[in-house]
C-alpha positions in Angstrom: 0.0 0.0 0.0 1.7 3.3 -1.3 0.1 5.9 1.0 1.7 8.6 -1.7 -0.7 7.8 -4.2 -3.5 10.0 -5.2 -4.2 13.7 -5.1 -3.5 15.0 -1.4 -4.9 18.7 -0.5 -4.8 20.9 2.3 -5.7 20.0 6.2 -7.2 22.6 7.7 -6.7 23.0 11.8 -10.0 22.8 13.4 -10.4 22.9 17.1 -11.2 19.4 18.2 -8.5 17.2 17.4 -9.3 13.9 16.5 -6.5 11.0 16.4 -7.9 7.9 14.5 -6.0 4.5 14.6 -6.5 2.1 12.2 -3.9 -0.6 11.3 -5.2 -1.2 8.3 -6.6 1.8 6.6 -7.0 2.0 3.1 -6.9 5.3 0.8 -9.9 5.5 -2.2 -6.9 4.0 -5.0 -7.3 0.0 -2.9 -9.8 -1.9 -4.1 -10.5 -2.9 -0.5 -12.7 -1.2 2.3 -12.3 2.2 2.3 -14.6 2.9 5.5 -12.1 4.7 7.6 -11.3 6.7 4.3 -14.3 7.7 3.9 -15.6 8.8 7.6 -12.3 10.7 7.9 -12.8 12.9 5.0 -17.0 13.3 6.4 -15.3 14.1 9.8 -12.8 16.4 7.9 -15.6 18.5 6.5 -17.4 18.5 9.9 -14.4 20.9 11.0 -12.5 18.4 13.1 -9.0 18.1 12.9 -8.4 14.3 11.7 -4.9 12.6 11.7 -4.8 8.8 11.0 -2.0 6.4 12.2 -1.8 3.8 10.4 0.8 0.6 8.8 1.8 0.4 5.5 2.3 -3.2 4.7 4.4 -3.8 1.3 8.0 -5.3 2.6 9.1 -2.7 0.0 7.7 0.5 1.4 10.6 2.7 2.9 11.3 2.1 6.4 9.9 4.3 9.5 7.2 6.9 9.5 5.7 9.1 6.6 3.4 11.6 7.0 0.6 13.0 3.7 -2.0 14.7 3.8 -5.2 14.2 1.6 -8.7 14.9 1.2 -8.8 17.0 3.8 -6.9 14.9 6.8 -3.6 13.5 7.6 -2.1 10.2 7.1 1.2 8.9 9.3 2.1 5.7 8.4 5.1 3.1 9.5 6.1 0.2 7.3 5.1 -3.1 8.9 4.7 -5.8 6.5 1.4 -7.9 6.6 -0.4 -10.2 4.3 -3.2 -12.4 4.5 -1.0 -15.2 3.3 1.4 -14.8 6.2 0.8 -17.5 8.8 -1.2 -16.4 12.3 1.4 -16.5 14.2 3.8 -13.9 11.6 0.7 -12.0 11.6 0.3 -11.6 15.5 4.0 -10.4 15.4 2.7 -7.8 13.1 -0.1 -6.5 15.0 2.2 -6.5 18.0 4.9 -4.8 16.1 2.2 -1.8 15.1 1.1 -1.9 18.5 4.4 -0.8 19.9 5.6 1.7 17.3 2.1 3.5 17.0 2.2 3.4 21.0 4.9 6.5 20.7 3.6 7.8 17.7 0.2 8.7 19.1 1.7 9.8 22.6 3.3 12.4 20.4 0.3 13.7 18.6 -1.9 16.3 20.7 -5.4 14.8 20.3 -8.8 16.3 22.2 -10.5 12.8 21.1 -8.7 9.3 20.1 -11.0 6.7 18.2 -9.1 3.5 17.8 -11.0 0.6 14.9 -10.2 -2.5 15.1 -9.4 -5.3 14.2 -7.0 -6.1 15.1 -7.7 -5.8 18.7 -3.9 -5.2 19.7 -5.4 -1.5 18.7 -6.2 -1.0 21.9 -2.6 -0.8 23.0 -2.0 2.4 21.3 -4.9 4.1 22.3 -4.9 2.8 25.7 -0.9 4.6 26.0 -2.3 8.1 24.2 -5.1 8.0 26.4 -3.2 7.8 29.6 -0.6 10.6 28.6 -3.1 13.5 28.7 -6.5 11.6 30.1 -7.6 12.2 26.4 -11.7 10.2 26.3 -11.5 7.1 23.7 -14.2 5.6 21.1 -13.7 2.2 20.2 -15.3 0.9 17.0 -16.0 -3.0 16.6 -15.4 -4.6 13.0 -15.5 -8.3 14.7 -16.2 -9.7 17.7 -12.6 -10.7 18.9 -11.4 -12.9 20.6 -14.6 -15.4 19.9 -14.2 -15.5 16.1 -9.9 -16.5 15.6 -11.1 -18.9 19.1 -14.1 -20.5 16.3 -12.0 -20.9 13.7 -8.7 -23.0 15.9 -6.9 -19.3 15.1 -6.2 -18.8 19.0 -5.9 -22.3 20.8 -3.4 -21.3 23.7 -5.2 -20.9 26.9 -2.8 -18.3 28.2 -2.9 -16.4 24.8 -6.8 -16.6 24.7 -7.1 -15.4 28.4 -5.3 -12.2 27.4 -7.0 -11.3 24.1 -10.3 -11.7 26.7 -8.7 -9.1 29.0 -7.3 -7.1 26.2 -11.0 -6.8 25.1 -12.2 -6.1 28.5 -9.9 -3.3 28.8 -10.8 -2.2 25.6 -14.3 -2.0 26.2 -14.1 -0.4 29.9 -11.7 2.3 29.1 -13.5 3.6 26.2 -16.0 6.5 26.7 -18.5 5.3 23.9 -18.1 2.0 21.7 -19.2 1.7 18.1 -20.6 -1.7 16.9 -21.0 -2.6 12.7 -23.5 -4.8 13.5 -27.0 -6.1 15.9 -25.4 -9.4 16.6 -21.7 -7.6 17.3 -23.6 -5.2 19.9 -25.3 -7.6 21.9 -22.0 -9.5 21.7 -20.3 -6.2 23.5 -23.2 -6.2 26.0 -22.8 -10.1 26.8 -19.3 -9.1 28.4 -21.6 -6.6 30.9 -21.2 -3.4 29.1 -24.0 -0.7 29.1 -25.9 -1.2 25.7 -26.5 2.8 26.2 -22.8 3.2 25.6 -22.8 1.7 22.4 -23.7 2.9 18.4 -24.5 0.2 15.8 -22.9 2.0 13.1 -22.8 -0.4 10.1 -20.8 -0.4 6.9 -21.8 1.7 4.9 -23.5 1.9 0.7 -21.4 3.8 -1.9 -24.0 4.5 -3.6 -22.9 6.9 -6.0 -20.0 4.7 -7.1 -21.4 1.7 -7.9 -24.8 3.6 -9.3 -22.7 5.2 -11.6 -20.7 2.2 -12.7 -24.3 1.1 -14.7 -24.3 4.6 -16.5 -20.8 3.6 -18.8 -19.2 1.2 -21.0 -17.3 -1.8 -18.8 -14.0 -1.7 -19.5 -13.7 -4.5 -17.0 -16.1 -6.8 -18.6 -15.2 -6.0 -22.0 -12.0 -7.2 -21.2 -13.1 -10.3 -20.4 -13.8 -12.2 -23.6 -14.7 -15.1 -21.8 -17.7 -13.5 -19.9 -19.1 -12.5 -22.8 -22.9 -13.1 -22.8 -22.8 -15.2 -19.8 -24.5 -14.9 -16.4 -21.5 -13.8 -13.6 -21.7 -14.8 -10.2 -19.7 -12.6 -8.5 -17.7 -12.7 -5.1 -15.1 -9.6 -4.6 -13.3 -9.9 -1.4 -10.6 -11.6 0.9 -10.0 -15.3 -0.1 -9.1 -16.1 3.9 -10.0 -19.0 5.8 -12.6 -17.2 7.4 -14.0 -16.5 3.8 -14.1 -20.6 2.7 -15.0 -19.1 -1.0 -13.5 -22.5 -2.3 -17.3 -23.1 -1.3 -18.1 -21.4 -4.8 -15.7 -23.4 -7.0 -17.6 -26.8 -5.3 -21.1 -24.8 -6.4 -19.5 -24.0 -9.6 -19.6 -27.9 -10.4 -22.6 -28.9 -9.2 -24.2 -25.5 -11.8 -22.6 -26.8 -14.9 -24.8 -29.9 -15.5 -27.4 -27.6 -14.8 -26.6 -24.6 -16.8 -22.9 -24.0 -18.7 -23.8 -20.5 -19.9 -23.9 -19.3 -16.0 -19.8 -18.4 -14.8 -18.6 -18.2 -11.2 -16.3 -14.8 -10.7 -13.6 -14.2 -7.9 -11.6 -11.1 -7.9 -9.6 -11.0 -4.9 -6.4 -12.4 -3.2 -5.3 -13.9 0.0 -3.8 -17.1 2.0 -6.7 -19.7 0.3 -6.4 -18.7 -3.3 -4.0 -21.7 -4.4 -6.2 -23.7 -2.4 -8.9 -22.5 -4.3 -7.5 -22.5 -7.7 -6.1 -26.4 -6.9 -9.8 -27.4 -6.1 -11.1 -25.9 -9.0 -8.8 -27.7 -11.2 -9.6 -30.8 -9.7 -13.8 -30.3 -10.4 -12.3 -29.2 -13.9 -14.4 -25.8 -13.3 -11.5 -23.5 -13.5 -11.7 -21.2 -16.9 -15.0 -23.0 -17.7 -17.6 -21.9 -15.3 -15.0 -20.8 -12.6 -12.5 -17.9 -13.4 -10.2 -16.4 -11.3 -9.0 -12.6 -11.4 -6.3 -10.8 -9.4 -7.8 -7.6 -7.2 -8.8 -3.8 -8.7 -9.3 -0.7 -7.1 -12.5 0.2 -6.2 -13.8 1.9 -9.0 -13.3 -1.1 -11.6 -14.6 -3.5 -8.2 -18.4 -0.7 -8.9 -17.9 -2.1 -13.0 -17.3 -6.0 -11.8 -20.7 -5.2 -9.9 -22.5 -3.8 -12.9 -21.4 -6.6 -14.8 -22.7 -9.6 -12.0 -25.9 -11.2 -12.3 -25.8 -11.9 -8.4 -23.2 -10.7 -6.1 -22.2 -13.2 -3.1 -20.7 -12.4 0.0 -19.6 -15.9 1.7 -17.9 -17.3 5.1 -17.4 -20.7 6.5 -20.3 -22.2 8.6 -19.1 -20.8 12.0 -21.9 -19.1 13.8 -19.6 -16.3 15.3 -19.6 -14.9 11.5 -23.0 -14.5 11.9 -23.0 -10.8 13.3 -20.3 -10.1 10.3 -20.4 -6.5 8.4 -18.6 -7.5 5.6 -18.0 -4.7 2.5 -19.0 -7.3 0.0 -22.5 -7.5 1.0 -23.2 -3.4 0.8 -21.4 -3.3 -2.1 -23.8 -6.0 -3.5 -26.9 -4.0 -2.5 -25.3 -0.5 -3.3 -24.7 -2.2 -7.2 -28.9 -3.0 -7.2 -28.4 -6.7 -7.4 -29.5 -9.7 -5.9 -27.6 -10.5 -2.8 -26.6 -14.7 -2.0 -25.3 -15.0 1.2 -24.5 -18.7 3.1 -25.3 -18.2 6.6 -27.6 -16.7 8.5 -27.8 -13.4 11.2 -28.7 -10.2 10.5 -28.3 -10.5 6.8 -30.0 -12.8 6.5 -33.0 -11.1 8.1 -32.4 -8.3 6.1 -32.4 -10.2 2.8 -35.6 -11.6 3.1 -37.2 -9.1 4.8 -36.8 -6.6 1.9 -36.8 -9.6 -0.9 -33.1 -8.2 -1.8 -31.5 -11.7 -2.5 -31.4 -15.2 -1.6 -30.0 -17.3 1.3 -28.2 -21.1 0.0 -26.9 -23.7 2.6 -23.6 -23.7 3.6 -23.4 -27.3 3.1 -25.8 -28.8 0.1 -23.9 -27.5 -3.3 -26.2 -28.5 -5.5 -29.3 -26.8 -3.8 -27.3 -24.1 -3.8 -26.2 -24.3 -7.3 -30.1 -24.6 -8.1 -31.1 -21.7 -6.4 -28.9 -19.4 -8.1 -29.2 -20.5 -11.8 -33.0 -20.5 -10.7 -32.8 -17.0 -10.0 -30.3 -15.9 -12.4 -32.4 -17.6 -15.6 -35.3 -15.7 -14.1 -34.7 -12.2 -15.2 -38.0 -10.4 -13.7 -36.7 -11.9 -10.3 -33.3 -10.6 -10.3 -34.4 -7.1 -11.5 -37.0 -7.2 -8.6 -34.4 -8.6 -6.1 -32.1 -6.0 -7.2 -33.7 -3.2 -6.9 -35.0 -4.2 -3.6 -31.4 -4.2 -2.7 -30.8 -0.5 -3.9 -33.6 0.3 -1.7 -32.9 -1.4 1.3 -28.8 0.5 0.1 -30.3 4.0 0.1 -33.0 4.0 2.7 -30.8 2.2 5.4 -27.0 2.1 5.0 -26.6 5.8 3.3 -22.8 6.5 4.0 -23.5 10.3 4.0 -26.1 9.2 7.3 -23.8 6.8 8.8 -21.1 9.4 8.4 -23.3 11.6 10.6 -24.4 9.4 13.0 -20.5 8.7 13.9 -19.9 12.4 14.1 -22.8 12.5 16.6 -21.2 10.0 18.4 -18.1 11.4 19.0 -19.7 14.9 20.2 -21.8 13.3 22.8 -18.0 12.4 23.6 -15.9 16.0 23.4 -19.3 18.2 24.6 -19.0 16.3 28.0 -18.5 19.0 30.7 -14.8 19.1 31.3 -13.8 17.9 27.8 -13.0 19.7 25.1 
């Protein structure tokens, strides 16, 4: 991740402060999620004064700490190397490693408010020593419930290694002022651990709606690069290919659909740890370049024409019920692009999906009901246009980043208007 890419402009100095940590941020140019992005440059225009501290994880990024500025906020980030290929424990090294040198970093930076995102939860370590420098109040925001989901998933066995990522997320919890959730399921998960449900926002990810609406209004480039699409039906899945994801689940799908419709081709754009996992699986069904293809990741504006080009957009995770309370980016994206949303598993989604007729729910398990269920619905062309516009409703009239945006910024002035802050 070049941080140095893009346009930058001018920060200017407001009179609340605001220190945001994120390990992982991403600028617009990723094709990733862009959330913290995104709320910085709303914040930014709200008149606070935004600085982000963050990694930058190419091994081939200069060493130590660099500092831009761009769309109206400032980015300092240290090279720490990270991939989703990297083993856990090379990766817990790297979230400790960020821990310690953004520790000093955000001691350094005068901040009236600190909001710290995780995951990974070791975030809590840097806010934690920037908060007791100057007694400066914390927001923490929840992307996953950690430690229960790497505990799920055989991720963090050690029972001295799990009791402290349960106290780390105690003191994570208890030393912030107000909490932010992305999800129903990941807010009662907060309160389960005996915290105040009046302390905490559900704020969840959020629709681009004006990038992937407009991605429908031009020629494709990224589909008419694709020959091999041409005139076929695309199932689409854009995201991590971790563990967590098990999207060799849609190669196994892929093989059951053929018998049952050719024309209809299974889409992955992404990277991570699983894809020659994936890729060796798909070989073996003999789906791979038939009704299974494989694509490397884009930024985000050619992931809105991948969209445009689906039939039905997927977002996918193994059959662990922690995921359930997930907030994944692939499944606004799907509903911000006005198509029919297939999940495999249940929660929240789930409810919202069939609540608002905006997609389809498949077992986890049975490939070829699931492979019948979505040539079913993408033969059926009335259905899918239905289905997807339901899901640019339920995009606009409930997860409006613009609203989000705001409801964050309220959040964090219930925070800096408390009497003796500020």
């Amino acid at each position: 991740m070049d941080l140095n890419d893009g346009e930058t402009t001018t920060v200017k100095r407001s009179r609340t402060r605001l220190v945001y940590l994120h390990q992982y941020y991403l600028g617009p140019e990723s094709g990733g999620g862009t959330r913290t992005h995104e709320f910085a440059k709303r914040l930014a225009q709200s008149g606070l004064d935004v600085q982000i501290v963050t990694s930058r994880r190419s091994p081939e990024s200069e060493p130590g700490w660099t500092t831009i500025e761009r769309d109206g906020y400032v980015v300092h980030s240290v090279r720490v190397p990270y991939s989703n290929q990297m083993t856990y424990a090379k990766r817990i090294w790297a979230f400790l490693a960020f821990a310690w040198l953004s520790s000093f970093k955000a001691r350094r930076l005068r901040a009236d408010l600190l909001f710290a995102t995780s995951t990974p939860l070791t975030i809590i370590m840097p806010a934690i020593a920037a908060k007791a420098f100057r007694n400066t109040p914390l927001v923490f925001e929840v992307r996953d419930l950690w430690p229960e989901l790497p505990i799920a998933i055989g991720a963090l066995r050690s029972k001295p290694m799990i009791w402290l990522a349960r106290r780390m997320e105690s003191v994570a919890y208890h030393s912030s002022e107000r909490i932010v959730a992305l999800s129903p399921g990941m807010r009662d998960g907060i309160v389960r651990t005996g915290i105040d449900g009046e302390r905490i926002d559900m704020i969840p990810n959020s629709a681009d709606l004006q990038l992937f609406g407009a991605a429908h209004n031009d020629p494709n480039p990224w589909l008419e690069s694709k020959p091999e699409l041409n005139d076929r039906k695309i199932i689409l899945y854009c995201g991590t290919l971790g563990r967590i994801n098990g999207v060799g689940y849609l190669a196994e799908v892929a093989a059951r659909a053929r018998s049952i419709d050719p024309t209809v081709a299974f889409v992955v754009v992404g990277k991570g740890r699983e894809r020659a996992t994936i890729t060796k699986r798909a070989i073996d069904l003999q789906v791979l370049n038939n009704n299974f293809y494989m694509y490397d990741p884009v930024p985000k504006r050619v992931v809105a024409q991948a969209f445009a080009a689906s039939t039905i957009t997927t977002s996918l995770f193994l059959p662990v019920p922690e995921m359930e309370a997930n907030s994944a980016n692939k499944f606004f994206d799907g509903l911000a692009s006005g198509r029919p949303v297939a999940i495999n598993y249940g929660g929240w989604q789930r409810d919202l999906l069939e609540e608002n007729e905006a997609g389809i729910v498949v077992s986890p398990t049975d490939f070829e009901a699931a492979a019948r269920a979505i040539v079913s619905l993408a033969n059926d062309p009335d259905r899918a246009r239905r289905l997807g516009s339901n899901a640019r409703r339920l995009a606009e009239t409930q997860f409006d980043r613009d609203v989000l945006a705001a409801k964050l910024i309220a959040a964090l002035q219930a925070v800096t208007e408390r009497p003796g802050q500020g």
